[in-house]
Each structure stands twice: as structure tokens, then as C-alpha cells.
C-alpha positions as CSV (number, residue, x, y, z in Angstrom):
1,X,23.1,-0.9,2.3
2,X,19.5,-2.1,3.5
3,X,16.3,0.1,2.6
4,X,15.6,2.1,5.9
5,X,11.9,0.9,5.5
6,X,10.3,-2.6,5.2
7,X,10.1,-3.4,1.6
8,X,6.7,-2.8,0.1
9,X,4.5,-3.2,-3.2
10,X,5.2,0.3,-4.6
11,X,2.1,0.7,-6.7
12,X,-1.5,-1.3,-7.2
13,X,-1.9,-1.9,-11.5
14,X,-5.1,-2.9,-12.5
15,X,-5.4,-3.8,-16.0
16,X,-9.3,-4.9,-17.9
17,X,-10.0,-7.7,-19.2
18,X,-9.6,-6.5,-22.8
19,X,-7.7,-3.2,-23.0
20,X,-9.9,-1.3,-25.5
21,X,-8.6,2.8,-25.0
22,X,-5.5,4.4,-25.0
23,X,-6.7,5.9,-21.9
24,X,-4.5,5.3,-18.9
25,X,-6.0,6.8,-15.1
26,X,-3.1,7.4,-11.9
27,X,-3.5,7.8,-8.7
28,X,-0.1,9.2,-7.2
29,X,-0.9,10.6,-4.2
30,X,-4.0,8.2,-2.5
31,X,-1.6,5.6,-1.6
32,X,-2.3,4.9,2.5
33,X,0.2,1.5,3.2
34,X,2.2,3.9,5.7
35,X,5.6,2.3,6.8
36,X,6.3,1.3,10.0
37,X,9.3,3.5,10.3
38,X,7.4,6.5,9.3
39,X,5.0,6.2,12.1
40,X,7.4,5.4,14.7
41,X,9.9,8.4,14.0
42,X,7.5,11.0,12.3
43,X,6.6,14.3,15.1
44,X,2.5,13.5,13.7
45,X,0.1,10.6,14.1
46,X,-1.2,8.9,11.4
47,X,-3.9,11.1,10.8
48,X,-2.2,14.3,10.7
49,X,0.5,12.2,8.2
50,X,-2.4,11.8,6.0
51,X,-3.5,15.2,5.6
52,X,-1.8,15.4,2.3
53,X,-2.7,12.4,1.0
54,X,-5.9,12.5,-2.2
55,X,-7.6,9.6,0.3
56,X,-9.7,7.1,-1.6
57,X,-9.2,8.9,-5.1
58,X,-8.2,5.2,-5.9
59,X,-11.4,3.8,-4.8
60,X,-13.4,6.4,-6.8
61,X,-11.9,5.0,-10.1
62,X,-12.1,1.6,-9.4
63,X,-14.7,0.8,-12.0
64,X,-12.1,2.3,-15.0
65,X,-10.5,-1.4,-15.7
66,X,-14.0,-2.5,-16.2
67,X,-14.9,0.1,-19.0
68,X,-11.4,-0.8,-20.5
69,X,-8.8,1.4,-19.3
70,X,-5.5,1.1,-17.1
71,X,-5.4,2.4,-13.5
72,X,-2.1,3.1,-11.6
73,X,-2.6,4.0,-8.3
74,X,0.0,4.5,-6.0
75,X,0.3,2.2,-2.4
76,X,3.1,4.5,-0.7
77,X,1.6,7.7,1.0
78,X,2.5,10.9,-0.8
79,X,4.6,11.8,3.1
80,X,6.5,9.0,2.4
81,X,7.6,9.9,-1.5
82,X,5.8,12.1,-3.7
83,X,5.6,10.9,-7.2
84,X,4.4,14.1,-8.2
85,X,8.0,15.5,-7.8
86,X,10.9,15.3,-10.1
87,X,13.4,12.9,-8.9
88,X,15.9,15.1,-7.8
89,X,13.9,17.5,-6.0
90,X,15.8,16.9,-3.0
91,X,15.9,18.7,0.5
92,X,18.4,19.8,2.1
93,X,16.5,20.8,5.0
94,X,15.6,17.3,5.5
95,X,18.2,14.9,3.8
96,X,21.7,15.2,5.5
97,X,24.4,16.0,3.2
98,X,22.9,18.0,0.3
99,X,23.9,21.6,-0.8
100,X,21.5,24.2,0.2
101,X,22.2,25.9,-3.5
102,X,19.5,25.4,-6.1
103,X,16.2,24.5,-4.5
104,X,13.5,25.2,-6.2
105,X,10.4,26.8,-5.1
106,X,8.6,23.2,-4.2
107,X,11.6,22.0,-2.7
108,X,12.1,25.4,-0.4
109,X,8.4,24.9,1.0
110,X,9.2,21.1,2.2
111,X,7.0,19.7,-0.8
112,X,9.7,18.2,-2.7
113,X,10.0,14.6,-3.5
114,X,10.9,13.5,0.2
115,X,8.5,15.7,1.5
116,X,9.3,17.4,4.8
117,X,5.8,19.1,5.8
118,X,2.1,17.9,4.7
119,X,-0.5,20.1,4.7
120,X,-0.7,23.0,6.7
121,X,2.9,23.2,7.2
122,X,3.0,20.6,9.6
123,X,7.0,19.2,10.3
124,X,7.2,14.8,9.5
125,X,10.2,15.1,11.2
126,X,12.1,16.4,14.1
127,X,15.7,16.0,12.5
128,X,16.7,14.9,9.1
129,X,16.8,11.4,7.0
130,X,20.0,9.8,5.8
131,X,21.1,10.2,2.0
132,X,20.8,6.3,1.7
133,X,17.5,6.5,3.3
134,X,16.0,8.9,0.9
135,X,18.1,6.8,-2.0
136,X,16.1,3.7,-0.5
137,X,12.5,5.6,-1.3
138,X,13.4,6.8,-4.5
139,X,14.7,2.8,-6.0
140,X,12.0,1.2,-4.0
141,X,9.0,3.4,-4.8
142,X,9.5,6.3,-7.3
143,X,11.2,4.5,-9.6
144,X,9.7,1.3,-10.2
145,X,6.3,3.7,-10.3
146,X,7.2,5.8,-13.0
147,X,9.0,2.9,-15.2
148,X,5.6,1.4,-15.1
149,X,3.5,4.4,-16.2
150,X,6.6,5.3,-18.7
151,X,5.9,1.5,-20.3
152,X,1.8,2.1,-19.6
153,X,1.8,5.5,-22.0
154,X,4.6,3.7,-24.7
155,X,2.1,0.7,-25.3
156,X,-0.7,2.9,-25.6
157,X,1.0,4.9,-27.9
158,X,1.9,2.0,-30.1
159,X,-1.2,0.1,-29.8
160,X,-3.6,3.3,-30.5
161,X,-1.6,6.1,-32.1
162,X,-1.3,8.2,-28.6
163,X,-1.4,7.9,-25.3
164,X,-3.9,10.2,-22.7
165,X,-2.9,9.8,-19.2
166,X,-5.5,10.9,-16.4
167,X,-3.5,12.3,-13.6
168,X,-6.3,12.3,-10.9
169,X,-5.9,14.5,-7.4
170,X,-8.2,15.9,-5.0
171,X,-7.9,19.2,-3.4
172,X,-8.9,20.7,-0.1
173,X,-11.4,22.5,0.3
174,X,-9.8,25.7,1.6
175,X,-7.7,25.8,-1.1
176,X,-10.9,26.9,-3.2
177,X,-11.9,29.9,-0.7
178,X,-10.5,32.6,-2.0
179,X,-12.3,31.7,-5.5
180,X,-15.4,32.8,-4.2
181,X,-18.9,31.4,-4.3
182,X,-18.2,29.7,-7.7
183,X,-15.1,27.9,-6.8
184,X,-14.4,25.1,-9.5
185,X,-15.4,21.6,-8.0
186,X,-13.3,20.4,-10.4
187,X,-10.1,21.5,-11.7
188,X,-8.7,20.2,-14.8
189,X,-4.8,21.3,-16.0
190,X,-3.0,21.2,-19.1
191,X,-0.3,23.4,-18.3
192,X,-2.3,26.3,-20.2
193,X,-2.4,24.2,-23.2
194,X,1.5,22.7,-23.1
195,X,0.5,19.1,-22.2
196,X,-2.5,17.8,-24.1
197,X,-3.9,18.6,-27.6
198,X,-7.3,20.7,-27.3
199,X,-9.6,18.1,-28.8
200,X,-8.1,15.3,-25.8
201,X,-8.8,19.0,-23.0
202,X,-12.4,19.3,-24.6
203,X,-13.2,15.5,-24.3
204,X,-11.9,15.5,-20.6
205,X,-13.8,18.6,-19.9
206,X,-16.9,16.8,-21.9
207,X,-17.1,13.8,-19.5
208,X,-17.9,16.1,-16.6
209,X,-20.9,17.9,-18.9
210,X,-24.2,17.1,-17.1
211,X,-22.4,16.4,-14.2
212,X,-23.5,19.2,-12.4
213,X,-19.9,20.1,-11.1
214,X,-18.5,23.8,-11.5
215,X,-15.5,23.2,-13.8
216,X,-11.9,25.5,-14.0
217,X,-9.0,25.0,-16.2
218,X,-5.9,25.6,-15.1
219,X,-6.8,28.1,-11.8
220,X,-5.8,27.4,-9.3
221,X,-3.8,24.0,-10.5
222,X,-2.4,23.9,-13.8
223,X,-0.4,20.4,-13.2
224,X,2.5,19.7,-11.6
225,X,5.6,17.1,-12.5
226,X,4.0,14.4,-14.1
227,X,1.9,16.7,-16.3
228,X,5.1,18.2,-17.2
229,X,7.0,15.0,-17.6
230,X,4.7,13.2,-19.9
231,X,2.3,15.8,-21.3
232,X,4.3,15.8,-25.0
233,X,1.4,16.3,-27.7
234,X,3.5,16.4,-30.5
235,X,4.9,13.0,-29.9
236,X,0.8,11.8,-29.1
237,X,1.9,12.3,-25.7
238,X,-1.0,13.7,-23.8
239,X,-1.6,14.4,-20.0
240,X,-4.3,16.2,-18.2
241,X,-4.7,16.7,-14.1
242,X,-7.9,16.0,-12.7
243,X,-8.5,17.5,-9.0
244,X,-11.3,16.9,-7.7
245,X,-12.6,18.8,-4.0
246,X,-12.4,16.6,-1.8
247,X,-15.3,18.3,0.4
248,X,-17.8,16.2,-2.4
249,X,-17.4,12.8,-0.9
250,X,-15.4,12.5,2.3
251,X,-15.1,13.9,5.9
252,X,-11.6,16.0,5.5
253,X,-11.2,16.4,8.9
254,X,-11.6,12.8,10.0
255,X,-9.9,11.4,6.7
256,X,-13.0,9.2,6.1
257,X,-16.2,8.8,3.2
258,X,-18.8,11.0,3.3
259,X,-22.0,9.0,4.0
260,X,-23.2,9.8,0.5
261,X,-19.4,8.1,-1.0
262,X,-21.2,5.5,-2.9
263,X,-23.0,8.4,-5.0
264,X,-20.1,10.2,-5.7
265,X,-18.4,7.2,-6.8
266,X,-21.5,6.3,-9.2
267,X,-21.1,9.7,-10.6
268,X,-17.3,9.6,-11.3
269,X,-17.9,6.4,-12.5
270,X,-20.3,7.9,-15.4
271,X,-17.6,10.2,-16.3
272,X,-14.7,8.4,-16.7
273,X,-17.2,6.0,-18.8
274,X,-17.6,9.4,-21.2
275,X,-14.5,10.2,-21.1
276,X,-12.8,6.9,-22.5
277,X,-15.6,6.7,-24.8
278,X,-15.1,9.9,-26.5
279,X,-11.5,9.6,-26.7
280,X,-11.8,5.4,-27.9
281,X,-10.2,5.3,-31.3
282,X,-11.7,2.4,-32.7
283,X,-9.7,2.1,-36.4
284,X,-6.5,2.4,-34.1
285,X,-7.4,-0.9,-32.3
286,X,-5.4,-3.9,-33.0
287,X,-6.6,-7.5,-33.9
288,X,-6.6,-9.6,-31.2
């Protein structure tokens, strides 16, 4: 059976010139190529669609190839498929045909991998999607994504004796109000210690020092499927969320940069310098 959406890239790999870290940055959720199909049959305008999408979180790590690291960043918006979401994290409330039995607590609140809110609780849909539609996402998109960042983190591995994947997000602001007047800019998760060693934690939280940003770990956002997926430590494995607020550099309300972007982007760009500097294992790399 055909896809029920026009075929597109499913993720944007940008690879430097020399790869000299283990280091590999994502960017699941800032993909913005929205499918025809979505737009056409989805109950919200485009701009309500992209309430849930971590908008230009891509753009703020676009110097990372240059300082010689991967970046995987994700073209599909996150209302589309959310490759932060096991694969069979399946709703029944919105893909016909599945048993009601066994959803998780993601799943029950319409955030599973075929989403069927975005933020604020908002319905996508009036009705539900076909099983071959949602099938269609998943070997179009989610698949071919997490092959590539499964094969990203192996190389690593091999070429440098481990593997430390940057799984970068950015929050909304109101998810920080109840935090009080120092709410974390930044969030950083580990799963409470489960997915990354504490020496890679301490370099990550290192990069942001002299920043100026309020730092958390793990509250509110510990890490969600991927940090659980690939975070293995043991097997030099590591994985740590970034989320960032996204009140620092853009206009949540109209989806668009803050006038000040460009200074924001500097400034991320001087930590993700640090931060593949400090964890650069030079006697690890190989000839070329």
C-alpha cells in the first residue's frame, strides 16, 4: 500500500570535515517540513501544529560539524512522528484498530509516537488515522532516523572507545513556573544517573559554566525514550538531554527568533565548543 503522505527526507545529517569527537548532537523534535496531508486534515493551522515543536533548536547547533562533531536533526515535525517515543507507543485513541489495553502513561495523554494532541492539549485530529497510515510514518521517518543515529553512536564507539549522544530539546516557558524565581534555564537529564557516566554529566554541565544560565539536573526532565534507549554506560554508551527554554531566543507565541537569536546562537555555540573539547579523547583517535 502507498505511504498516506508525500515521501520526504526523514532527517538532515551533517557530518565535519574531519570527525575528530566521539560526540554526536540530535535534534528530534525541531524538524518543521510539515506534510501536505497534515495540514489539509489536521483541526489546527500550522502554527498551532507547531506548538510542540523545539523550533530552530537545529539552527542553534549548526556550527557543531564545524568544531568536529555529528549533528542529526530531524526534518518531520514532532505532530507528525515523535522520535522521542518508543516505536510501539501506539494510540488507540487515534490509530483505528488497536486494543485500548496497555497504554502507557505517554500514550494515554496523546503524546505517544503518533501523537494525537500538541501542546496545550490541543486535538491534530477530528477522527482517527489508518493502521497503514501510522505504519507509513513509522518505515518512512522513525525508522530510517533511529538506524542512522544507531550506526552514528556504533562508529563512535569503535572509532573512540564510546559514544556521547547530545539529545538537544527546548522547553516552554510555563513549564518552568511552578519552579519559582530560579527556574533552570537549562535542564540537563541522565535519567538520575542511569544513562551517562558522571565524568561525561560533569563535562556537559561544564560547557554551560560561565554561561550565565541557571542549570537543573534531572527536575523537571530527566530524559525521555531516546535517553533511555541508548543511554548504556557500561557498554561506553552515553546519552544526556539538553532542554533548553525556549523564552532565551525566540517569540513562543509567534513561533519565530527573538531579535537577539544571533547572540543566543553565539553563546550555544561556545558551549557545545567546551563541551566536545572536554570530552575529545585524543589517544583514542585513529590514523587517518
Amino acid at each position: 500500500m502507498a505511504p498516506a503522505f508525500s515521501p520526504m527526507p526523514p532527517y538532515d545529517l551533517r557530518l565535519p570535515d574531519q570527525l575528530t569527537s566521539g560526540v554526536v548532537f540530535a535534534s528530534p523534535h525541531s524538524g518543521r517540513d510539515y506534510p501536505a496531508e497534515l495540514l489539509k486534515r489536521s483541526l489546527l493551522d500550522e502554527r498551532r501544529l507547531r506548538s510542540s515543536e523545539d523550533a530552530f533548536v537545529d539552527r542553534l547547533l549548526q556550527a557543531v560539524p564545524a568544531q568536529g562533531a555529528a549533528l542529526l536533526a530531524a526534518r518531520a515535525p514532532r505532530a507528525f512522528v515523535d522520535l522521542n517515543r518508543a516505536e510501539d507507543e501506539l494510540d488507540p485513541a487515534v490509530i483505528e484498530g488497536l486494543p485500548v489495553a496497555g497504554r502507557g502513561p505517554r500514550v494515554a495523554a496523546g503524546l505517544g509516537v503518533i501523537p494525537r494532541v500538541v501542546a496545550g492539549g490541543r486535538a491534530i485530529y477530528s477522527g482517527k488515522i489508518t493502521q497503514a497510515e501510522a505504519e507509513a510514518r513509522l518505515a518512512g521517518i522513525w525508522r530510517p532516523y533511529h538506524a542512522r543515529l544507531h550506526r552514528l553512536l556504533a562508529d563512535c564507539r569503535t572509532r573512540f572507545g564510546r559514544a556521547v549522544l547530545l539529545d538537544v530539546h527546548s522547553m516552554p516557558s510555563e513549564a518552568l513556573e511552578g519552579l519559582g524565581p530560579n527556574r533552570p534555564d537549562v535542564v540537563l537529564g541522565d535519567r538520575y544517573g542511569a544513562s551517562a557516566a558522571p565524568g561525561v554529566m560533569a563535562a556537559v554541565e561544564a560547557g554551560f559554566s560561565g554561561t550565565g544560565l541557571r542549570l537543573s539536573r534531572n527536575t523537571p526532565f530527566a530524559g525521555a525514550y531516546i535517553t533511555q534507549r541508548y543511554g548504556r554506560p557500561a557498554e561506553g554508551m552515553h546519552v544526556v538531554q539538553i532542554e533548553i527554554n525556549r523564552a532565551l531566543y525566540m517569540d513562543e507565541a509567534q513561533i519565530r527568533p527573538r531579535a537577539d537569536f544571533a547572540s543566543f546562537e553565539a553563546l550555544m555555540r561556545g558551549v557545545t565548543a567546551c563541551i566536545i573539547e572536554l570530552l575529545r579523547e585524543p589517544n583514542r583517535l585513529a590514523a587517518e
